[in-house]
Structures are given as C-alpha cells and as structure tokens.
C-alpha positions, -999 to +999 in steps of 0.1 A: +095-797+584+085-808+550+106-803+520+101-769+498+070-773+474+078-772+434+063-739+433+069-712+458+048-680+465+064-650+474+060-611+477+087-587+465+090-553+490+115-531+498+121-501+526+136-472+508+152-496+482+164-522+507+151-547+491+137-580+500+118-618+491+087-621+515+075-656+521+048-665+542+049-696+561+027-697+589+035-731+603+070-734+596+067-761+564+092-746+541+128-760+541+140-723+545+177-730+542+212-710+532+210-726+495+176-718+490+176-681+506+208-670+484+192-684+451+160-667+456+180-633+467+204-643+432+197-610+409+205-629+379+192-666+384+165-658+410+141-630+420+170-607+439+170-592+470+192-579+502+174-607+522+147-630+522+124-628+547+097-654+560+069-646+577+060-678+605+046-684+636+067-678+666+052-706+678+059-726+648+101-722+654+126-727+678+137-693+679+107-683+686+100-696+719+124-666+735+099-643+716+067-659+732+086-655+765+098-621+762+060-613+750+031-637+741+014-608+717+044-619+694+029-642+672+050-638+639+085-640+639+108-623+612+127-654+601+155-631+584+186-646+559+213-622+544+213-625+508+246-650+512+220-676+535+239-665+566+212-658+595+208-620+608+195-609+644+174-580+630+167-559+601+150-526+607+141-518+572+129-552+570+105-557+599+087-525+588+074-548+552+074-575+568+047-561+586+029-545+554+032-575+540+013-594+569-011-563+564-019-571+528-021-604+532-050-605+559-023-616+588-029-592+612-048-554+612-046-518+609-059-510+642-033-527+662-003-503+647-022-478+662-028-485+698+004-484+722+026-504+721+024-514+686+022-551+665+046-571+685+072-588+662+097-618+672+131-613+658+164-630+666+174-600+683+143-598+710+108-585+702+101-553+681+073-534+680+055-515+649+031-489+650+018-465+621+033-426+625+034-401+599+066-390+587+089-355+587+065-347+559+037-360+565+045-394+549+024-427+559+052-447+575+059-473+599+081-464+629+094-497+647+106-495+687+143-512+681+147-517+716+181-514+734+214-501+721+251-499+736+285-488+726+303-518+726+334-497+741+318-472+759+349-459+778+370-459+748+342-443+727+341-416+757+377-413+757+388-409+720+353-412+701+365-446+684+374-482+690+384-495+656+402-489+632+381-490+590+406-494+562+380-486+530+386-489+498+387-464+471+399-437+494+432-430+506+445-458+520+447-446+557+427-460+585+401-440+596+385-447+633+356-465+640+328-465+665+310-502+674+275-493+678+252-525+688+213-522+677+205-560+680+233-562+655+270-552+653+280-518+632+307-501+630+304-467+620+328-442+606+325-405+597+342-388+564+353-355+559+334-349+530+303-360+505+326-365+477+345-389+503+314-407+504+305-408+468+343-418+459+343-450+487+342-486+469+317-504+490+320-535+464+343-548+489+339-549+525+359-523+544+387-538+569+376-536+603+403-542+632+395-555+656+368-575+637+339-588+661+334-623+660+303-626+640+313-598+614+303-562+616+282-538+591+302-507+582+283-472+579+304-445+568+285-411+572+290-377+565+271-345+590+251-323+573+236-308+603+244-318+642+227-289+656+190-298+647+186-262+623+182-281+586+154-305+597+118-305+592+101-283+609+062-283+628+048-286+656+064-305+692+061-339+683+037-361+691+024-406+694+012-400+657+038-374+645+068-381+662+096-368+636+083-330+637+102-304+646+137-297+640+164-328+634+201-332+631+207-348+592+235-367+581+240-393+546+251-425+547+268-456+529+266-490+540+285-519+535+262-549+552+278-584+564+264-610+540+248-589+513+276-561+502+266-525+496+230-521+495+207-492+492+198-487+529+200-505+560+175-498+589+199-507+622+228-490+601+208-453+604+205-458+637+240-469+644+253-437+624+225-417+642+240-426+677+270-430+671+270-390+651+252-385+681+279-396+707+307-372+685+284-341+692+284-346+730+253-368+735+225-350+757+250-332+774+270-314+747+228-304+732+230-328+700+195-338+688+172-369+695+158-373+662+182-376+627+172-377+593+196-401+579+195-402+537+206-427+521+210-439+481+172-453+485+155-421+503+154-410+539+150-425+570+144-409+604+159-423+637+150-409+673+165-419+712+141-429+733+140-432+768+154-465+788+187-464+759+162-475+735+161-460+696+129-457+672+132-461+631+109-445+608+105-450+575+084-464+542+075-496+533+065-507+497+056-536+483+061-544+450+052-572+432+041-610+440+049-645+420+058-679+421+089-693+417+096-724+402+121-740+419+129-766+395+144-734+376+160-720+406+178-748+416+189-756+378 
C-alpha cells in the first residue's frame, strides 16, 4: 500500500441517519488506518460520521480472499471502521450505501439488484447480498440478505428468555436481562417496560453488560408496540419486489453501538431486537410475526426471517454530499 494522498475524495451517506464517510479505493492504495478513520468520522475536526466506509476490491485485500471463496461474484468488499478506528464484521445500514454509492459512482448496475440473488458484497462477516425492493409504503429501498443468525445461549434464552444481565444508565439502577443475539456481530438486546423508559435511558455511556463477550457487544434496548402483526402495513401477500406488505409486528429502538456511542440507527441492531422480540413472543410456534417494523430516532427499518435461520433488512439509503478533504488539515 502507498501512503494516503494530500487530498482525499469522499462521499457523505447515511441509512436512516446512520451516518457514514464513503471512500472509494478500488485497488487498495489508501493507508486506511485507526488514526485516519476516527479523524475523518471526528464531528468537530473532520467530516463526522458513525463509520467510514471504503469501497475496494475483494481482490485488492486480504480479507477479501474468504469473500472470493465463499463467492467469486463478490468483487467489492465493505472495508468497514467504527468511528473510534476499531474494525467491525458488518454493518447493515451501511452495506445498503455502500452499495448506492458504488451505484452513483458507475461501480456496478441497476439491473443486477434486481435479478436473484442480488449484488454480492464481501464483508468481514461473510458475503451479503443487495437487491432493490420497495418498502411497507411503497418506498424505493434496498433490502440486504444478512445471512445466518444464532442465539448465543440458545438453551438459556429458551429457558428464561435472557443471558445477561444490562445495567443502563439513566434509569433505575437495577439490571435488566439481556438477550445475545449474533447477526455477523454481537448484540445484546434488552426490552423496557415503557417508551418513556426508552426516551429517559442515557445512551452517552455504554450500558454494562455481564457477562461481556470478548470483542464487546452493541446494546439495543427496545420497547413492543405490536407482537401480534395487527399495527403494520397492510397490502397484498408479499412478494420478490414487495416483500414488507402485509401485516408486521412493530417495535422502537435505542442503540448504544461498540466503538461509535449512541447513534441514530443501526442495521444488525433492528434485526437483533427483531429476533430476539421475536424469541419473547414464542417464535413460529407461539404465532409471532416474520417481518418487524423497527423505528428508530432516524426513521424506520423493516426486518424479516427467512428460511435456513437467515434474516433480511430493509431500508433507505441516501447520499448526501461529496468533497475532499485535506488531510494536511485533518491531521493538524
């Protein structure tokens, strides 16, 4: 690898307000490093963001070789840093503008989001694929496959519905259960009795997870609004282009993500709440849903179980602005 030009192009998207610096670096030149990823997502001193996320050839990396392996049709990796410079596996509101950004930039086309399977993206967390669906309302999203999913306790979860134990601040000062919920990342995810629970939580700090996993864990805590699929959007059975019609379970959500803080949304995180919301109201067999709305402070996401323990996320995928930055300044 060469060292970072003096002046660095870069995109500026988010996924309902989860907010990210695109880079594209298709032969893996830039010096993409901790240092340089947490002063670009700096919201005083750089351009500010909940990641940064570069755009190169799987081919071009070592991580990507497992992608090329799992799948030779996934020829761009999602090289993905927190906004601290710590590397994530995934990010599922960040793969979706990852891939409008490759989009607008000429990188790949339309037409392959909508034939089966989907664009096939690398990620540290196995290949992902994208496709173009319309949302609840009729929205032009992008849904991405987020492949396999597991309770990380699976007997305890069966047993007493939790396997941690969340100490958030801002509340009441009594531990509330947890459920570990693995979507190519670790969550933990914890439900409150109430919105104004929700609202009155202090996500500034992280909440106190025990046992914490080795590498960290996100925290979602979530409130139901409605388990039994009758305050959804409603149409007709759902179909390849429309999968989110019909009636959906709904809950809201906060997250507190490892390496970044609170931010506005966090792709894996709805679908972590979603199953795990899921697993409380009995799963298939107790008649919960298969696809959630999940809200959350930047706008709504949908989530829904697929066949083979897999899980889908829906959702927008904006891009806002491009530049340069001089890193001269950046580094100053």
């Amino acid at each position: 690898m060469t060292s970072a030009p003096a002046s660095l192009p870069f995109t500026k998207g988010h996924g309902t307000e989860n907010d990210f610096v695109l880079l594209t670096d298709p032969d893996g030149e830039l010096a993409l490093d901790a240092v340089l990823a947490a002063r670009l997502c700096d919201r005083r001193a750089g351009v500010g963001g909940d990641g940064v996320i570069r755009a190169v050839r799987s081919g071009a990396l070592p991580d990507g070789a497992a992608a090329l392996a799992q799948d030779p049709a996934a020829t761009w990796f999602m090289d993905y840093r927190n906004a601290d410079g710590s590397l994530a596996e995934m990010c599922g509101n960040g793969v979706r503008v990852l891939v409008a950004h490759l989009l607008a930039e000429g990188l790949v086309e339309e037409a392959v989001l909508r034939a089966a399977p989907g664009l096939a993206v690398g990620t540290r967390a196995g290949v992902r694929y994208v496709r173009r669906v319309r949302g609840p309302e009729g929205e032009d999203w992008l849904a991405v496959d987020m492949g396999p999913w597991h309770l990380l306790e699976p007997v305890r979860a069966a047993e007493t519905g939790a396997d941690a134990e969340v100490g958030v601040h801002g509340l009441d000062g009594v531990k509330r259960p947890g459920l570990s919920v693995d979507v190519g990342n670790p969550h933990t995810v914890v439900a409150l009795a109430s919105a104004a629970e929700l609202d009155g939580a202090d996500l500034t700090r992280a909440p106190l997870v025990e046992p914490l996993p080795p590498h960290g864990t996100n925290v979602e805590l979530v409130v139901l609004e409605d388990a039994l699929g009758t305050g959804g959007a409603r149409g007709a059975a759902h179909h390849d282009e429309a999968p989110f019609a019909g009636a959906v379970g709904v809950i809201r959500m906060r997250v507190h993500e490892r390496g970044s803080g609170e931010t506005r949304s966090c792709g894996t995180g709805a679908c972590a709440a979603a199953l795990a919301v899921r697993s409380w109201a009995g799963g298939v067999e107790g008649g919960a849903p298969e696809r959630w709305l999940v809200h959350v402070p930047g706008g709504t996401v949908a989530v829904r179980v697929l066949e083979g323990q897999r899980v889908e996320l829906a959702g927008p995928a904006v891009l806002l602005a491009r530049g340069a930055v001089d890193l001269a300044a950046l580094s100053a």
